[in-house]
C-alpha positions as CSV (number, residue, x, y, z in Angstrom):
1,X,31.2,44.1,-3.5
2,X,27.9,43.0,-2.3
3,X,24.9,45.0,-2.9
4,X,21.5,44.7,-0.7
5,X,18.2,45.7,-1.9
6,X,14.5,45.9,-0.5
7,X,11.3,47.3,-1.8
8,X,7.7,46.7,-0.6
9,X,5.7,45.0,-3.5
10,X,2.3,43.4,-2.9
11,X,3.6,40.4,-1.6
12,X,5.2,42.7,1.4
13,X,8.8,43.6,1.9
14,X,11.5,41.8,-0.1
15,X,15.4,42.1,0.6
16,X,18.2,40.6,-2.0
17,X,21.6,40.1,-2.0
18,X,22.8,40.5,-5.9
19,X,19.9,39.9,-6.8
20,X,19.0,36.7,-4.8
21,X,16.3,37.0,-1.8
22,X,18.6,37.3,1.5
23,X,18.2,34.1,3.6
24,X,16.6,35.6,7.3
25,X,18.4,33.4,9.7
26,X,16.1,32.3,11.7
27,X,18.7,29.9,12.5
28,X,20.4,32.7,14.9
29,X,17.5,34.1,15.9
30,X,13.9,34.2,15.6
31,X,12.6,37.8,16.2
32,X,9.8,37.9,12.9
33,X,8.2,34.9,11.7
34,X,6.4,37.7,9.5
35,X,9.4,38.7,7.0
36,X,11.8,41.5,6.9
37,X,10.6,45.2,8.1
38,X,12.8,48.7,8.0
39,X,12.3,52.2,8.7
40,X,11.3,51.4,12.4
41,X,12.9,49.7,15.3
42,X,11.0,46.2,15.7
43,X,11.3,42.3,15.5
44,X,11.2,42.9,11.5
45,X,13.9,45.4,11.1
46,X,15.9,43.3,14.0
47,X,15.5,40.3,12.0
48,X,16.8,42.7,8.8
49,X,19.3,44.0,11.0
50,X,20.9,40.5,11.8
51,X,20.5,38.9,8.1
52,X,22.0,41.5,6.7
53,X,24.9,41.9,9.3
54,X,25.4,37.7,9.4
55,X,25.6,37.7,5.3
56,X,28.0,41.0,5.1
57,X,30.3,39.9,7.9
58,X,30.6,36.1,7.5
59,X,30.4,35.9,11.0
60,X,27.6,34.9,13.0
61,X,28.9,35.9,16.2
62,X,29.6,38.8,15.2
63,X,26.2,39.4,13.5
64,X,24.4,38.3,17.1
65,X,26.4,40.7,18.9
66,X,26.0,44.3,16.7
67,X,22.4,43.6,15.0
68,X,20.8,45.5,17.7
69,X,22.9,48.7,17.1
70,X,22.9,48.2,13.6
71,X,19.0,48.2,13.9
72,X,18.7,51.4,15.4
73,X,21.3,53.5,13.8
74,X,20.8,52.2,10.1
75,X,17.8,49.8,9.4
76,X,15.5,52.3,11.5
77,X,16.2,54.9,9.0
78,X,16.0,53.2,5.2
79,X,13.6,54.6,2.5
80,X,10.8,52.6,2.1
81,X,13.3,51.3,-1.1
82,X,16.9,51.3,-0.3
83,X,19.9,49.9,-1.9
84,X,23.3,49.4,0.4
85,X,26.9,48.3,-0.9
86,X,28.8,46.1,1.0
87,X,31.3,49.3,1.5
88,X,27.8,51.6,2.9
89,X,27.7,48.6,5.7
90,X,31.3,48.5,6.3
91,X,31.1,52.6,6.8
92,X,28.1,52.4,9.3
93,X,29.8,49.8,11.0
94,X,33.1,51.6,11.7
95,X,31.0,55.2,12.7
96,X,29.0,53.4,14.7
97,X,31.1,51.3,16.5
């Protein structure tokens, strides 16, 4: 099981995946040249949104087409730090549709 991380440091926002920083995929989709943002709906929490979704699912299609739900319903409402499991992301996906 995966677990996902971010906390705000001086250097700004920073999200891992066990322990490594989580690549932002600008590769899908460029919404933040700026870095990773949360507790808001915006570019950075979109870009968040999509990372997160293309790393858990394995699926990039799949990321592109739920990030913006995703955003809204779970990135839009972390704690400044948050911690999610692979299984927390599985759970929102499935209530959330």
């Amino acid at each position: 099981m995966k677990i996902y991380e971010g906390a705000r440091s001086l250097d700004g926002a920073v999200v891992t995946v066990d322990g490594k920083k989580l690549p932002p995929r600008h590769d899908l989709r460029l919404f933040s040249k700026a870095g990773f943002e949360w507790t808001y709906e915006g570019a950075g929490p979109a870009q968040l949104a999509l990372a997160l979704l293309a790393d858990h699912l394995g699926d990039d299609a799949a990321a592109l087409s739920r990030y913006e739900r995703f955003m809204r319903e779970v990135v839009a409402h972390l704690d400044n730090a948050w911690r999610l499991t692979s299984a927390d992301i599985d759970a929102a996906l499935r209530s959330h549709g």
